[in-house]
C-alpha positions in Angstrom: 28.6 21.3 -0.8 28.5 17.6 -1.1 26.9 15.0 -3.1 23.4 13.5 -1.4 24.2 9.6 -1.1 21.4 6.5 -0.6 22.5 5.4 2.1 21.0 8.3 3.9 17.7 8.3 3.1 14.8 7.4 5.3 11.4 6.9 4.6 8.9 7.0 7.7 5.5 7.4 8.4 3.7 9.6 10.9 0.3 8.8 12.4 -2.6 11.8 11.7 -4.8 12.7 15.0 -7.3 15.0 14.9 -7.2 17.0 11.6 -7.2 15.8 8.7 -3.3 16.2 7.2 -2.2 16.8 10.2 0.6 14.8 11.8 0.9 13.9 15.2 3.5 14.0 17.2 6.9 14.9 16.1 8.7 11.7 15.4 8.0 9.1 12.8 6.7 5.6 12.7 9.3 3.0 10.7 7.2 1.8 7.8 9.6 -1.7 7.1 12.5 -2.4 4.6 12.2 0.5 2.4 14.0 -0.2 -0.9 12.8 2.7 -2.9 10.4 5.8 -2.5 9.3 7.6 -5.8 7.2 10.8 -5.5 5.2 12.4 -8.1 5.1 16.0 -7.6 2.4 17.0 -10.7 2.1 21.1 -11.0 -0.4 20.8 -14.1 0.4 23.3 -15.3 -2.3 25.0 -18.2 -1.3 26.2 -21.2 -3.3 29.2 -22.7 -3.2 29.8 -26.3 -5.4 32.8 -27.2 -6.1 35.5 -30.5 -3.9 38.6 -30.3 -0.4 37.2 -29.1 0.4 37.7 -32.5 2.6 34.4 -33.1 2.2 31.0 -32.3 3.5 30.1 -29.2 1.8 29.3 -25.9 0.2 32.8 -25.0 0.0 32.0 -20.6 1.4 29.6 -18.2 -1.2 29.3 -15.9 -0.9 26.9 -12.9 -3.4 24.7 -12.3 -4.1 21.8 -9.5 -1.6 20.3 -7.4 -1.5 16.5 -7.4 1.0 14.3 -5.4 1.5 10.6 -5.3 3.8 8.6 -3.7 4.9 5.0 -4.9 7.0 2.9 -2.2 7.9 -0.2 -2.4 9.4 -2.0 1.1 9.9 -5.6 2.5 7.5 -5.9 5.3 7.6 -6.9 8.8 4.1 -5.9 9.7 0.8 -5.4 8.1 -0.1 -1.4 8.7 -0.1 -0.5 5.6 -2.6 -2.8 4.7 -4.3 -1.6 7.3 -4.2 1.5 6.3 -5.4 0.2 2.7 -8.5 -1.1 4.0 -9.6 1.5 6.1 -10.1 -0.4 10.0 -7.5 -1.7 12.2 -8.6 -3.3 16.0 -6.0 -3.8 18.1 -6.4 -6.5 20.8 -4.6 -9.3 23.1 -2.5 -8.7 26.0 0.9 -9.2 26.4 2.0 -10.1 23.4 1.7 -11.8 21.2 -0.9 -9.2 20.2 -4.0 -9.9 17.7 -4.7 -7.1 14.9 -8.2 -7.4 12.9 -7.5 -5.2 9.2 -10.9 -4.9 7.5 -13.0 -3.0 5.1 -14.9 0.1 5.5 -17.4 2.0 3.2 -18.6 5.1 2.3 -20.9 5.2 5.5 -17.5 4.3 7.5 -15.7 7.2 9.3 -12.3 6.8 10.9 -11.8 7.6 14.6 -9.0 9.4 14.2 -9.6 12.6 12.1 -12.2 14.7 12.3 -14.2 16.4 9.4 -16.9 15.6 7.1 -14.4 15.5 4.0 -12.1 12.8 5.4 -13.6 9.3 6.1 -10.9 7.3 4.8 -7.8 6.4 6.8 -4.9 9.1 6.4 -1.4 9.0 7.2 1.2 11.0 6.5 5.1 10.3 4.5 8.3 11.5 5.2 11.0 11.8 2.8 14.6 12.6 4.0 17.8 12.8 2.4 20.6 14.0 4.5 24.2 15.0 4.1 27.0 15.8 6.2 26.7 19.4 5.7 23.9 21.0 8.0 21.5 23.3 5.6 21.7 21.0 3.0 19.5 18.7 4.3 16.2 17.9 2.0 12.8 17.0 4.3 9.5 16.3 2.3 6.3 15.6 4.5 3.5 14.7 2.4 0.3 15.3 4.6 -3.0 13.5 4.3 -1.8 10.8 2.6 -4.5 7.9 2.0 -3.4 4.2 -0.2 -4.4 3.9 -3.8 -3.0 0.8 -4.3 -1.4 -1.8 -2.2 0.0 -5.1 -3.2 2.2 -7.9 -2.1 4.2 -10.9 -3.5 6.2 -13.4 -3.3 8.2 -15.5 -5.6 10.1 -18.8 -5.3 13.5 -17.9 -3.3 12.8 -14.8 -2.5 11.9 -12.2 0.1 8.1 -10.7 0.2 7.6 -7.7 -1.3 4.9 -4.8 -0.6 4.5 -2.0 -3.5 1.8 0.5 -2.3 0.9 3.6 -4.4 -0.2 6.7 -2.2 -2.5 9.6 -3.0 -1.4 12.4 -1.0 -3.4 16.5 -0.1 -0.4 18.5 0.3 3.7 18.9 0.3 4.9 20.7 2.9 8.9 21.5 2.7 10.7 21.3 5.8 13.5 23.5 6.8 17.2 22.1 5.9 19.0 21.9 8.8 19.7 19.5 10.8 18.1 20.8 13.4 14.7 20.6 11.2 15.1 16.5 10.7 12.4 14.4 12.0 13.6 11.4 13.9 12.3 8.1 13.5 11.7 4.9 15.9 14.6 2.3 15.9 15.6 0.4 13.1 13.2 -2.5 13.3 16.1 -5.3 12.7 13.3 -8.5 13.2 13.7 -10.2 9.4 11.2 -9.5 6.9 8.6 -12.1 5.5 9.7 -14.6 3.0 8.9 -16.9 0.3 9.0 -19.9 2.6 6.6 -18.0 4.9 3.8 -17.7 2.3 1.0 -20.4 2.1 -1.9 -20.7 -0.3 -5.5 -22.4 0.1 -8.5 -23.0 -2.2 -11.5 -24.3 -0.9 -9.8 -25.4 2.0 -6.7 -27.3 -0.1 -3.2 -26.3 0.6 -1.5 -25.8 -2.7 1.8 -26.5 -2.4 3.6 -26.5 -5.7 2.6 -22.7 -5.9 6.0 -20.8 -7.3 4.8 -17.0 -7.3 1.9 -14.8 -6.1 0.2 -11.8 -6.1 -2.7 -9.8 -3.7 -3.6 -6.5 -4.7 -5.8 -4.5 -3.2 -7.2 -1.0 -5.1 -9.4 2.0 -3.5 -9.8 3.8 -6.6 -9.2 7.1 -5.4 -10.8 10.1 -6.5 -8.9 13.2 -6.0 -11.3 16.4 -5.4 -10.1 19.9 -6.2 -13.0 22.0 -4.8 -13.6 25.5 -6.4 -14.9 26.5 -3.0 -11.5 26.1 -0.8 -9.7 28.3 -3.6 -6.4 26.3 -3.2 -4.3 24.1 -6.0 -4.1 21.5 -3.6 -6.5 18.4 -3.5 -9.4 19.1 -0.9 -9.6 15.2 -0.1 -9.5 12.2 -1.5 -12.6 10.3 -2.0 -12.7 5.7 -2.4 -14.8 4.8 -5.1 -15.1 1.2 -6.1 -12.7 -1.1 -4.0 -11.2 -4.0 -6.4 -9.2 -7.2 -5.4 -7.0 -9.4 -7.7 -5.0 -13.0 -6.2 -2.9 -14.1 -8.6 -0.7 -17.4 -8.1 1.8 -19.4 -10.6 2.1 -22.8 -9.9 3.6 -26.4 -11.0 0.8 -28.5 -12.1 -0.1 -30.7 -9.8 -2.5 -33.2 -11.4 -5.7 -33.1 -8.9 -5.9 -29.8 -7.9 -4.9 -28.0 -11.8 -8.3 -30.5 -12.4 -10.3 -28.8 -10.1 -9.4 -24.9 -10.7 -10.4 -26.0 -14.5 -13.7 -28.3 -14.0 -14.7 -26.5 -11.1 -13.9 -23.7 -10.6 -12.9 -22.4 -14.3 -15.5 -24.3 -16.7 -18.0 -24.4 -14.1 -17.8 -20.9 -12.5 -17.9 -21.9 -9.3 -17.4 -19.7 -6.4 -14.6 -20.6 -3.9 -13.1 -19.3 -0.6 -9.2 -18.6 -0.6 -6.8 -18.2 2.2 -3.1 -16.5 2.2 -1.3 -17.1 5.3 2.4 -15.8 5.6 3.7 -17.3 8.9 6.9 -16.3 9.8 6.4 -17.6 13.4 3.6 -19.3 14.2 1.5 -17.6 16.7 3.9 -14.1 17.3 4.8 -13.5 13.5 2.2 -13.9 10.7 -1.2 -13.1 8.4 -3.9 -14.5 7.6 -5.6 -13.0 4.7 -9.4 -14.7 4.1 -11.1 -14.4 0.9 -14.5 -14.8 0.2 -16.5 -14.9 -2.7 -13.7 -15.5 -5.2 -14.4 -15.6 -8.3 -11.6 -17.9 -10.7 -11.8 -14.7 -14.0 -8.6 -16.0 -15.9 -6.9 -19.4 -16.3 -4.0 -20.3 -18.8 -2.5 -23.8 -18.9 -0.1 -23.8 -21.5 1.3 -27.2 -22.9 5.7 -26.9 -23.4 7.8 -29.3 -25.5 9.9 -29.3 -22.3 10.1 -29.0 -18.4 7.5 -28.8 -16.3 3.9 -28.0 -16.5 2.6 -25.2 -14.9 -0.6 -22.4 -14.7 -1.3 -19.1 -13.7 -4.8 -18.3 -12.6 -6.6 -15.0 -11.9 -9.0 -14.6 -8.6 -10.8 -11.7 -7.7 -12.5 -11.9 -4.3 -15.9 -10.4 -3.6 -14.7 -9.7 0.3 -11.6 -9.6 2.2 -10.5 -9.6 6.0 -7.4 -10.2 7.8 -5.9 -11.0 10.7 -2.5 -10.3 12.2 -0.5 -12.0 15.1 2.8 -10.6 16.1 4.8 -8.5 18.8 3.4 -4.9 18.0 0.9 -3.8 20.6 -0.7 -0.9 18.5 -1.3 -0.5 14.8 -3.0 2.7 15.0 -1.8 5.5 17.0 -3.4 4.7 20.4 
């Protein structure tokens, strides 16, 4: 016996090909810095109360559906799960550096890359390890058919990016616990992740550059289906209803552009373009996330007794796209 430690863990990713929930391959994919994985595992279980137990406690323990969600939070060093989040990734450019279109699909969108009439969203699938030194003791989670919820990044003043993603995934399935059952992963991806310094904000075609913190969220509103047909507990698919974008920024108020987020843009409802590019190396190592259609929906300039003024304003795009530079030739699986 011994005592599971954090130092470990790995968290990976596998590409699905072909099937829906089905992995590919028998390795993983490394999904960035990893800092924590927190699965949901929710049995659901029903509780019958009925006339004739003769006392009053629960009469049945029935189960019911199956639900798993997965929340991870990383520091990235490339886009792909943002890719994932949106639904289309284009891989172009040859050598390197190599040029990576993320966009947005809808309901009439299938993806190339699983097959099936119930799965037009882009799937993936998680791998959770924690390992010890005694073989059988091992503990190997793959969580198939895994499609992102919600996915969000920021950044604050001093710090290092950070990517939270929430994933919505069919079915668990246990792995054996020896060592010969682990899944190996790609090597460590040692290149350093994005930081605060990388991240640059523009409104209507203005840098901002007294911005201090912000935020991009993207959310697929995912609908989790459990079919009567199938006769299984676990989620049939998972189905993208409304898509929903929020850009927050915090920022020291700098005196012409504060003016014309609150005449323009806040007062007068006007609608804007916005532009978040993290550049870690111009050319080979950065993102350029174009928004279009934003809308300014909350703005709060508060006026201190002391330090320095600042204001946090609220965007919600109508439409998003990116585009990714860097040294990874393919974001999806071929």
């Amino acid at each position: 016996m011994s005592i599971r430690v954090a130092d470990q863990n790995t968290i990976m990713f596998q590409y699905e090909s072909g099937t829906y929930a089905t992995p590919s391959g028998t390795s993983g994919s490394w999904l960035g810095l990893v800092t924590n994985h927190d699965p949901s595992e929710s049995q659901n279980v029903i509780n019958i109360r009925y006339a004739g137990t003769t006392d009053r406690n629960v009469g049945q323990f029935v189960d019911g559906p199956v639900d798993y969600e997965n929340s991870i939070t990383y520091h990235p060093q490339d886009w792909i799960m943002l890719g994932f989040a949106m639904g289309s990734m284009v891989d172009s450019g040859s050598p390197s550096p190599f040029i990576h279109n993320l966009a947005e699909v809808n309901s009439d969108d299938g993806y190339a890359f699983t097959s099936g009439t119930l799965c037009p969203f882009a799937s993936f699938t998680i791998v959770d390890q924690q390992k010890t030194s005694v073989d059988g003791n091992h503990q190997v989670r793959t969580y198939k058919g895994g499609m992102v919820d919600s996915w969000s990044l920021s950044a604050s003043e001093g710090e290092a990016v950070e990517c939270e993603m929430t994933v919505k995934t069919k079915e668990l399935a246990p792995i054996g616990s020896a060592t010969a059952d682990l899944i190996s992963i790609a090597d460590e991806d040692t290149t350093r992740p994005y930081v605060w310094s990388d991240v640059k904000v523009q409104i209507d075609g203005v840098a901002f550059n007294t911005v201090t913190d912000v935020s991009f969220e993207i959310n697929n509103n995912l609908s989790s289906k459990h079919y009567m047909g199938p006769g299984s507990r676990e989620i049939e698919i998972l189905i993208p209803e409304n898509r929903e974008y929020t850009f927050d920024i915090t920022a020291d108020s700098e005196s012409s552009q504060t003016q014309t987020l609150y005449d323009s843009f806040w007062q007068n409802g006007s609608t804007f373009n916005a532009l978040l590019e993290i550049s870690a190396s111009a050319g080979s190592k950065e993102i350029f996330i174009a928004m279009s259609g934003c809308k300014l929906t909350d703005f709060n300039a508060p006026s201190p007794a002391e330090g320095v003024d600042e204001y946090t304003a609220t965007i919600m795009p109508e439409t998003v796209s990116a585009i990714v530079n860097d040294l990874k030739e393919k974001y999806n699986i071929f």
